[in-house]
C-alpha positions as MATLAB code, in Angstrom:
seq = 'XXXXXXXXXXXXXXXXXXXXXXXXXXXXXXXXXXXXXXXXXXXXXXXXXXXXXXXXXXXXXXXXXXXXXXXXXXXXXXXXXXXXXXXXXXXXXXXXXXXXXXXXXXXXXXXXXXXXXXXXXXXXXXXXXXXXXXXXXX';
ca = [
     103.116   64.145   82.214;
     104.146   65.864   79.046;
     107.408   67.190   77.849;
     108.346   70.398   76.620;
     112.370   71.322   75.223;
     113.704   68.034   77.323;
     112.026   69.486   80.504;
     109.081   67.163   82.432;
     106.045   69.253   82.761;
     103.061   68.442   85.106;
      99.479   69.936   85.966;
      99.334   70.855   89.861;
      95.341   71.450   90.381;
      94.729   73.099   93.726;
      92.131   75.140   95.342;
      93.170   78.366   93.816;
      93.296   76.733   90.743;
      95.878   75.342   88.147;
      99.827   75.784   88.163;
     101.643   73.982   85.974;
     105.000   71.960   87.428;
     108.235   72.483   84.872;
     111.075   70.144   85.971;
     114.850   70.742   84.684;
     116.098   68.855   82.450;
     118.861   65.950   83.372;
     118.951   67.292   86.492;
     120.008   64.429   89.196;
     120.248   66.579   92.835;
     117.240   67.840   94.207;
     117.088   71.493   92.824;
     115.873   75.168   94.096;
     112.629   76.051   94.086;
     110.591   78.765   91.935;
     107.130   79.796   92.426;
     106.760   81.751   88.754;
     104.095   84.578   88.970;
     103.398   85.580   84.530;
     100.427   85.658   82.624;
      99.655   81.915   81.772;
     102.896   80.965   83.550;
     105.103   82.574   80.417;
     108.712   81.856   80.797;
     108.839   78.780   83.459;
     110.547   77.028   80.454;
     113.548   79.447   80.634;
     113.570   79.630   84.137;
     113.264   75.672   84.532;
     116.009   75.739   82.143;
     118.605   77.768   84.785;
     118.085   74.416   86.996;
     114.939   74.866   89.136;
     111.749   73.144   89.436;
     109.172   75.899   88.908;
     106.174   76.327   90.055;
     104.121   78.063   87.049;
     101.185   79.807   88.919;
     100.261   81.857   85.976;
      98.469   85.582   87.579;
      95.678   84.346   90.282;
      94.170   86.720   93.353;
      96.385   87.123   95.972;
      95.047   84.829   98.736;
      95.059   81.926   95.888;
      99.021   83.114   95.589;
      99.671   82.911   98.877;
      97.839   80.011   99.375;
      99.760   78.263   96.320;
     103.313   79.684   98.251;
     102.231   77.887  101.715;
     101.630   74.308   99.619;
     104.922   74.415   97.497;
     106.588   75.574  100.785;
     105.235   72.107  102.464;
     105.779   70.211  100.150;
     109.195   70.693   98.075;
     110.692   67.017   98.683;
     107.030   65.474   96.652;
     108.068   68.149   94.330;
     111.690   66.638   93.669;
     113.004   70.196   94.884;
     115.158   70.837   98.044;
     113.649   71.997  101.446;
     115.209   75.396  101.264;
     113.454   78.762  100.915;
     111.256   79.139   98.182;
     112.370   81.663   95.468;
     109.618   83.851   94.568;
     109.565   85.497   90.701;
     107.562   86.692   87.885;
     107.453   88.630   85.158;
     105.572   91.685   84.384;
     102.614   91.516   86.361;
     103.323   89.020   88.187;
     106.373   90.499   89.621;
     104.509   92.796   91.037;
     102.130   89.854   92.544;
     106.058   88.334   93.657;
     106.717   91.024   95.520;
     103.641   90.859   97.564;
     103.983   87.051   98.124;
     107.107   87.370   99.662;
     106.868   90.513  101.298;
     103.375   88.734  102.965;
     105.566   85.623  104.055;
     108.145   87.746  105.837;
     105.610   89.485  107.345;
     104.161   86.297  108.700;
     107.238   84.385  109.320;
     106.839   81.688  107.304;
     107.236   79.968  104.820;
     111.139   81.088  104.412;
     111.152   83.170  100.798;
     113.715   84.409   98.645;
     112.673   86.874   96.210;
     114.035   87.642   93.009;
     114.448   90.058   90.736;
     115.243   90.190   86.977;
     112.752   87.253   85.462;
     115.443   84.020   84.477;
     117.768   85.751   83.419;
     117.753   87.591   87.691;
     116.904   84.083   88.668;
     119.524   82.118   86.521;
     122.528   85.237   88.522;
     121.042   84.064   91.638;
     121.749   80.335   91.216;
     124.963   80.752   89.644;
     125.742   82.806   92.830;
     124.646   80.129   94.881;
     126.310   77.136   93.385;
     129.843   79.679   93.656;
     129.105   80.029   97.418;
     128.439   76.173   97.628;
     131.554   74.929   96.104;
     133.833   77.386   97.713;
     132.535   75.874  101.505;
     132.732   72.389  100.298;
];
């Protein structure tokens, strides 16, 4: 496992090939998690950085994207991330592959998405807005 800017970072080989894992820094809760759709997984740093544990799946066919979605869907805990739904992103490209992901899961029913717009700095506004919304209930 290597380390890039204070963040854990980890090769996840799977059928439809090779995402790379980028874990927050310092971060002690189990965090939200981001399946990243950019050419050769560009900017999963910055979004690791907002507080997630991303899922880097750089640009791959569809069925190999959905198929990466259904894994990290079943298996966020082994990841270190919480159980909830799975935020979908990218960049360029690959927020065009996003859309389809998700759009494909709600479709199906499963697994529960959350897609997001804006690359980190749209996912960073969306976590913010979901910590606010945590600590005002608690």
């Amino acid at each position: 496992m290597a380390e890039t800017a204070g963040q854990r970072v980890a090769e996840l080989r799977m059928r439809g090939g090779v995402a790379r894992v980028h874990w927050p820094s310092g971060q002690r809760a189990a965090a939200p998690l981001v399946l990243w759709f950019a050419p050769d997984g560009a900017g999963a740093d910055r979004v690791a950085g907002c507080g997630a544990v991303v899922i880097a799946a750089g640009l791959p066919a569809f069925p190999a994207a959905r198929a990466v979605l259904e894994w990290v869907a079943a298996h966020p805990r082994s990841l270190g991330a919480c159980p909830g739904p799975v935020l979908v992103a990218g960049e360029g490209p690959g927020a065009d592959l996003a859309a389809r992901v998700a759009k494909y899961a709600r479709e199906q029913g499963w697994p529960p998405v959350r897609e997001v717009d804006g690359g980190p700095g749209g996912i960073a506004a969306h976590l913010e807005k979901t910590r606010r919304i945590v600590e005002e209930r608690t």
